[in-house]
N, C-alpha and C positions, 0 to 999 in steps of 0.2 A: 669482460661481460658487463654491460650497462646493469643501472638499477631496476630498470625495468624486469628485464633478464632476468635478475637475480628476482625480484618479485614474481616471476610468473614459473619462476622453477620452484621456485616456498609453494607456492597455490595449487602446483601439480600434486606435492606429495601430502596436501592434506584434506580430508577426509570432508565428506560432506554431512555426514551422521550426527558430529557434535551441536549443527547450527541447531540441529531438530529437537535438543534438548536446552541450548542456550537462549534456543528464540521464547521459551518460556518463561524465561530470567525476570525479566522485568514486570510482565501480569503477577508473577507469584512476590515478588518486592512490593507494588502498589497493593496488592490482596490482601500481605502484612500489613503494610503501612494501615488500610482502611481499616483492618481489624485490632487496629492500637493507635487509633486516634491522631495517626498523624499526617493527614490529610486536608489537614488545617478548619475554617467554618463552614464548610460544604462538601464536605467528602465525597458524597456521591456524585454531583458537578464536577468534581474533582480526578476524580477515578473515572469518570464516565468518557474528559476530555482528554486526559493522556492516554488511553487506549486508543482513543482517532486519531490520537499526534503520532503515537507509534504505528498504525494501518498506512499513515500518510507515508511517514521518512521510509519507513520498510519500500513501501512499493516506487516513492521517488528510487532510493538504492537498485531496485530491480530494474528501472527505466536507466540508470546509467553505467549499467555492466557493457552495455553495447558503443555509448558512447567513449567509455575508458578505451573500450578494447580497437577501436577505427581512428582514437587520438593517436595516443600513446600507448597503442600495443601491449595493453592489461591485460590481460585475458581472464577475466573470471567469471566466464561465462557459466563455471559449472556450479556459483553460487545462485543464478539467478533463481534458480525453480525453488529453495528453500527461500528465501525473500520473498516472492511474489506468493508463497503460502501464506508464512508468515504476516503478510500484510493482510492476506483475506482472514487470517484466523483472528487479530489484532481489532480489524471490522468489526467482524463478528461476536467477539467480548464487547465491544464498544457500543453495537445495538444491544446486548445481553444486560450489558448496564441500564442501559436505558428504561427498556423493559422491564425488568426486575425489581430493581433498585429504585428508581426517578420514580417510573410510576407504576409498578406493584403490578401490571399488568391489570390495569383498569382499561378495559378494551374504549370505551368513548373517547376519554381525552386523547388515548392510541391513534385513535382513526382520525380526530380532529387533526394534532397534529401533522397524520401524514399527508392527508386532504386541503391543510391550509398552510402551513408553514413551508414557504417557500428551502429554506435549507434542510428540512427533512427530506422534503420532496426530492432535491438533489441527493443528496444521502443516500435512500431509499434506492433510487435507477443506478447509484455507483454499486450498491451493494449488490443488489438483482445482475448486473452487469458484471460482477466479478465471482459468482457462483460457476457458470461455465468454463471460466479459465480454472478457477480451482478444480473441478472434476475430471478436468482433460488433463491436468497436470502429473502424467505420468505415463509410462514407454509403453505402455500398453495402448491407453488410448493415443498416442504419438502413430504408434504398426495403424491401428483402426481407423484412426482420421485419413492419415498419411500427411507427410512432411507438410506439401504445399496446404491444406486445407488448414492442419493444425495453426501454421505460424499463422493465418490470415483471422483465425479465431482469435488469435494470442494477440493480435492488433489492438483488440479490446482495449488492453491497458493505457492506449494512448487517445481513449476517449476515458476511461475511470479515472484515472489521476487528475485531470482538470475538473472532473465534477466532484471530487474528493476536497478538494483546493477552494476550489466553489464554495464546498457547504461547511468547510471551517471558514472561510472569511465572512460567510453568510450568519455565521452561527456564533460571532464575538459582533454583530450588528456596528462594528466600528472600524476604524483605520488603524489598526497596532501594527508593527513592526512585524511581528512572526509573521502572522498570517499571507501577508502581502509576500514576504520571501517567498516562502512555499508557491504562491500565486506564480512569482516572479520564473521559480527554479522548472517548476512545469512546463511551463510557457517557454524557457529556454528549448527542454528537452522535445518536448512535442512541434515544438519549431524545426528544432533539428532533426527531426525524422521526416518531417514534410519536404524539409529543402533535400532533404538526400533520396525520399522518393523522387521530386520534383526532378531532380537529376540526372535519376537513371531514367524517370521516362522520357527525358528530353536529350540524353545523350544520344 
């Protein structure tokens, strides 16, 4: 039995319940942290930006269950729907910070923002764009849509990830290293889904 093998017989026999409790690990650690000061001289900046850094890596992870699994025969496909939550729930703290916190839900600068600032604006249509896959995200709506319509909704995410990637690179207004990654990893992924439509409709 290769490693693989042996990876994908672990993944069979464990549960998908735990991620639903663990995916909250880290808001609830930053929540500490903000609330004992250790968040460093901008906490809310702070807390506001690692909640988008985790929306990001969650939903990259969700875009590379597919590619693990047509490389090298991963199969963890059955983690993908608790990631691709996780990453809208992760969002959605992330605008709640914002909101809240940053600016106290003072509705003018709110609008200004989302009206002028070009990385909110992105922001904004990623988040708007991943409310439908969250909703659909479960066997129920899967029976109702039906298979083909569902996956073709769920395409979504390979237009959210790049504007996600977008409005963190937009949103550090400079060249650092992370940011461009993330840019760089998307742009793999999303790449690779074009050439491998590209393929079947040209086989």
């Amino acid at each position: 039995m290769t490693f693989i093998e042996r990876l994908n017989q672990v993944s069979r026999k464990i549960p998908t319940w735990p991620l639903y409790i663990l995916g909250f690990v880290p808001a609830a650690v930053y929540l500490y942290w903000g609330i004992t000061n250790q968040l460093g001289a901008d906490p809310v900046a702070t807390l506001e930006r690692q909640l988008g850094k985790w929306g990001l890596q969650l939903l990259i992870l969700s875009l590379l269950v597919t590619p693990l699994r047509n490389w090298v025969n991963l199969n963890l496909i059955k983690f993908r729907r608790p990631l691709g939550l996780f990453a809208f729930y992760y969002v959605v703290l992330h605008l709640l910070a914002y909101l809240l916190l940053d600016k106290q839900l003072e509705w003018d600068p709110i609008i200004k923002d989302i009206t002028k600032r070009p990385y909110i604006i992105v922001g904004v249509i990623a988040l708007l764009a991943m409310f439908p896959l969250a909703i659909t995200s479960h066997n129920w709506m899967i029976r109702k849509l039906g298979p083909v319509r569902w996956r073709r909704l769920h395409k979504l995410a390979y237009l959210i990830a790049p504007l996600g990637a977008a409005h963190y690179l937009l949103l550090v207004k400079a060249w650092p290293p992370e940011p461009i990654i993330y840019c760089l990893i998307v742009a793999g992924l999303v790449g690779y889904r074009f050439v491998r439509l590209r393929g079947a409709i040209f086989a």
